[in-house]
N, C-alpha and C positions, 0 to 999 in steps of 0.2 A: 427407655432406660430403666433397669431395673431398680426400687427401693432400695434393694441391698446391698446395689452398686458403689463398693470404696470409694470408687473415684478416681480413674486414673486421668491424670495432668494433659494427658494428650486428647481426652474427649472432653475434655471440661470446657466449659463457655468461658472462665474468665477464670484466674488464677490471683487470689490476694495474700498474700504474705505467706507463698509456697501452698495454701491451701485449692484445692482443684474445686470451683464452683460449677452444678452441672443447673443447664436450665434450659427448657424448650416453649418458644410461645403457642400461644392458642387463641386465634382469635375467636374462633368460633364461641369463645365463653363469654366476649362482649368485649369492647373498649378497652377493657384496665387488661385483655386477655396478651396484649403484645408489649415486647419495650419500646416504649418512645424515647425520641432521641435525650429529652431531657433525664433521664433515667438513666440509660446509657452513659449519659453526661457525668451523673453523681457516684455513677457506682466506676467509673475511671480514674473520679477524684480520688475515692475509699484506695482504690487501687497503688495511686501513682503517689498518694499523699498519706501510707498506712500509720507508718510512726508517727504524724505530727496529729493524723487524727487519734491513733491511739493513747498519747498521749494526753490531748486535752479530756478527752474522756478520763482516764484516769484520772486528773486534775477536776473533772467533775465529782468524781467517785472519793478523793479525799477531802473533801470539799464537805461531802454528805456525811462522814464519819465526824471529821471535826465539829459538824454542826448538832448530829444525833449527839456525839459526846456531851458535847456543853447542855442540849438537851436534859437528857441522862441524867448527870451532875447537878443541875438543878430541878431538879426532881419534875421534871414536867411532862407533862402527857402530850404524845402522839396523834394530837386530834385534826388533822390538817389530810389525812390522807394519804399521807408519803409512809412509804413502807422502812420500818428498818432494821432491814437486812443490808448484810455486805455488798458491795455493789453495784450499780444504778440500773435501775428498769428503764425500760425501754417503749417508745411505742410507734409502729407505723401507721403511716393515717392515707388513705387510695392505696394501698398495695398492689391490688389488681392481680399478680400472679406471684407474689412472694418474694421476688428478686434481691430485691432492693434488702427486704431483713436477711435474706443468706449469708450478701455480700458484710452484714455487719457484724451477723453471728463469725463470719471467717476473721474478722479484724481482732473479734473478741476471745478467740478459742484460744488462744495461748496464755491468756493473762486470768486465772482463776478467779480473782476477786472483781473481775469488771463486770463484766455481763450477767448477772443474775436473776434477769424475766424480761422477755422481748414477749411484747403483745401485737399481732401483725392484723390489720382491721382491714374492711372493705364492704362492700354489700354481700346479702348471702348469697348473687348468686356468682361470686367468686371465688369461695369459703376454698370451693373441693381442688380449685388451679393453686389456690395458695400452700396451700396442704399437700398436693405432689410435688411442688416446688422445694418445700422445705423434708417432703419424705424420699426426696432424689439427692440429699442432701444428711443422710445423717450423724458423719463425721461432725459437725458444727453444731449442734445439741441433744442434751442428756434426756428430757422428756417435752413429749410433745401434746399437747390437748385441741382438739377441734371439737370445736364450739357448733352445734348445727341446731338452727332453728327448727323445730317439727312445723312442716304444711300447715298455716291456717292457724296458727295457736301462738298465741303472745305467753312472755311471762318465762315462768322457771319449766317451761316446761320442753328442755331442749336436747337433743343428742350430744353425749360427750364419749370421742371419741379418742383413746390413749394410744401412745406411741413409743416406745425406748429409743431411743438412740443412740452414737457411740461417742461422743465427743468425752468421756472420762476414761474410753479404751485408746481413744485414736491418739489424741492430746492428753496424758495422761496425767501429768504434772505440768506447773510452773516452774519456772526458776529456781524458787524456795521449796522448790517438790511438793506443792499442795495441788492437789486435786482439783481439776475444771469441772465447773458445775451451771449451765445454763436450762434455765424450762422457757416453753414458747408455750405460747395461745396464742390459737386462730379465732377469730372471734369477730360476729358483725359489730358494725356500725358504721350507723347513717348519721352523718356530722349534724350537730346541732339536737339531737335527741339524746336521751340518756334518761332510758327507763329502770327504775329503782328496785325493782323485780325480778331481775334476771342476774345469777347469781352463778358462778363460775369456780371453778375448783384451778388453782395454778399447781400448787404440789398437795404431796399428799395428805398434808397437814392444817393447807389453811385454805378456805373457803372466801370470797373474795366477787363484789361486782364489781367488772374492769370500769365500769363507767363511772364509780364513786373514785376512781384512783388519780393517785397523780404521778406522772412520769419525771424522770431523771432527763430524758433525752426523746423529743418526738420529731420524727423525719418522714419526709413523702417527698415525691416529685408532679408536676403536671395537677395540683389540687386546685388553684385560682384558673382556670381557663376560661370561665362563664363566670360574670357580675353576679347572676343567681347563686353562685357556690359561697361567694365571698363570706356573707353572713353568716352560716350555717359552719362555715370550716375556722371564721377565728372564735366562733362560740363553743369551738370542739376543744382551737388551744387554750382557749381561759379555762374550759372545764377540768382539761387533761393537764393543766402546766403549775406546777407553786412556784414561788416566787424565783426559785435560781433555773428554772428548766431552762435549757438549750432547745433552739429548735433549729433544724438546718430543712430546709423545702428549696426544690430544684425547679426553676419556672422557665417557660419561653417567655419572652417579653413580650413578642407584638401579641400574643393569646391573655396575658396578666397584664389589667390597666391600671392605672394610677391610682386608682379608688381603692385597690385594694390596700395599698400600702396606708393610705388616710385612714382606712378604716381600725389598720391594724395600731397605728400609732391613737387613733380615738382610742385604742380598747385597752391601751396602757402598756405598749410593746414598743420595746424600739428594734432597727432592723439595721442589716449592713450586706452589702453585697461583696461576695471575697472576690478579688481582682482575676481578674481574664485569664493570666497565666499562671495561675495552679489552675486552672481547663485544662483540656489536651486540646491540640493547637484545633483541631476540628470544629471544637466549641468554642471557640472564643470570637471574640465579635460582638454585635449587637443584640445580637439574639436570643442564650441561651443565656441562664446564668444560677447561682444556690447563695442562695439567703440565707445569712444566720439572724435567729429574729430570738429576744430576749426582753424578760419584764425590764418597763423604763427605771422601776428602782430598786432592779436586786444589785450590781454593781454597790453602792455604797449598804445595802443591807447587809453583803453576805460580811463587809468586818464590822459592822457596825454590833451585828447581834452574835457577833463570837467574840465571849472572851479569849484572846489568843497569847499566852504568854512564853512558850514557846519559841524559837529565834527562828527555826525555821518552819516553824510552820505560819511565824508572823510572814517570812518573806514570801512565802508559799500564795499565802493570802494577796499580799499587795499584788503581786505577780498578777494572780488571778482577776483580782478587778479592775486593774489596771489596762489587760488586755482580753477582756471578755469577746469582743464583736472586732479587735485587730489581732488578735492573734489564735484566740480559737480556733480551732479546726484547722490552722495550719496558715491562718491570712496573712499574717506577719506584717501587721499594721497597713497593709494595701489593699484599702476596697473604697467604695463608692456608695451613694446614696441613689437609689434607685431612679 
């Protein structure tokens, strides 16, 4: 398929909110090079479940304004990492061949102020599958950055490669007729590392190491399958998460053992599994399932440290904490503890 390829609906692997996703796997790139079924799984949910998850996102995204505001207002500085601009960043973690951010970037293309930097991660030697995947794909964003390590050489010393895309042709306006504006970076990492060196351009104005960042939203699927990952991948969400991040990870059970969950509740995370039927019937059972996992005390921080005087943005609030891990992402207060 070619880059340049629009995208028509009838070659497309998957279709989310009228947007055509085109996607071919490749094993020959290694393991993360196919979709597995748990992948398939989440990017069904994105599919069948687009409003409710677009939604909470946006309830993430007003979330980060009211808190930047009150920030702002009290004259305080931005030392924590979180970026702010309009919008929430984004980051995936096992990519493997891009998929999975496409199907987000489609959920986000229509709503201007949502989506404002998806970082899609994995080992280098995935970079170039993730990178056709999202350049078979560029109705769904406006500029694109690949991150490529040089052979044999640590540090800042790395290829960066640029991309246009047409997601402010294709999607032109919002509702309010503003203007859709997403950037991605493809970018390594190897969970549990985070070298201080290596230094990345997102747009064309700010300079930025993804690894110093903190994310609004971080998602993967198939990342606990080996006890060895365990440690190395909740040191990646402490790293990557402040205190309100959402994280949604799509696991098989019998491959993800119980240690992980202990571990992730050591690490100061609490978790919830959304119930069987927001799956598609295929998925549901014992077997598969997506985790929404959340620090144990943003829930009363996020009104504890807003002053909110506002009527509805107090309700807006309560809303929010009240149903972080029951109704996010579409749970509507039915899930289970692992």
């Amino acid at each position: 398929m070619s880059d340049n390829d629009d995208g028509d609906a009838n070659e497309a692997f998957l279709i989310i909110k009228d947007i055509p996703i085109h996607f071919s796997e490749d094993w020959n790139t290694g393991i993360g090079g196919g979709l597995w079924s748990t992948g398939l799984a989440m990017s069904k949910y994105f599919e069948q479940h687009a409003d409710d998850v677009v939604d909470n996102l946006q309830c993430l995204a007003r979330m980060k304004y009211l808190r930047e505001s009150q920030q702002r207002s009290n004259g305080q500085q931005n030392d924590d990492g979180i970026s702010h601009r309009e919008g929430i960043s984004a980051m995936e973690l096992g990519s493997g061949n891009g998929f999975l951010s496409v199907c987000l970037l489609a959920l986000a293309a229509h709503q201007s102020k949502l989506l404002k930097e998806l970082v899609v991660t994995d080992l280098a030697d995935h970079l170039a599958l993730m990178a056709t995947t999202l350049k078979a794909n560029p109705h769904v964003w406006d500029q694109l950055a690949v991150i490529e390590p040089r052979d044999g050489i640590d540090g800042d010393n790395e290829i960066e490669k640029k991309y246009d895309g047409r997601l402010s042709q294709t999607h032109s306006v919002d509702d309010e007729g503003r203007p859709s504006s997403t950037s991605v970076i493809v970018a390594e990492h190897m969970w549990g590392e985070f070298p201080s060196n290596k230094t990345t351009k997102c747009n064309e104005s700010e300079n930025h190491n993804i690894h110093n960042e903190k994310y609004d939203f971080i998602f993967g699927t198939d990342l606990a399958y080996r006890n060895s990952l365990h440690k190395p991948l909740i040191a990646s969400l402490v790293q990557f998460s402040h205190q309100h991040t959402l994280c949604l990870i799509g696991i098989t059970m019998t491959d993800t053992q119980p240690v992980f969950f202990d571990l992730l509740t050591k690490a100061g995370f609490r978790y919830e599994k959304l119930a069987d039927h927001l799956l598609e019937r295929e998925f549901r059972g014992s077997n598969f399932g997506i985790v929404a996992i959340k620090g144990d005390d943003s829930f009363t921080l996020i009104i504890n440290n807003i002053a909110i005087k506002d009527r509805e943005c107090r309700i807006m609030a309560n809303i929010y904490a009240e149903s972080c891990l029951y109704q996010i992402m579409g749970m509507n207060g039915e899930s289970s503890q692992y």
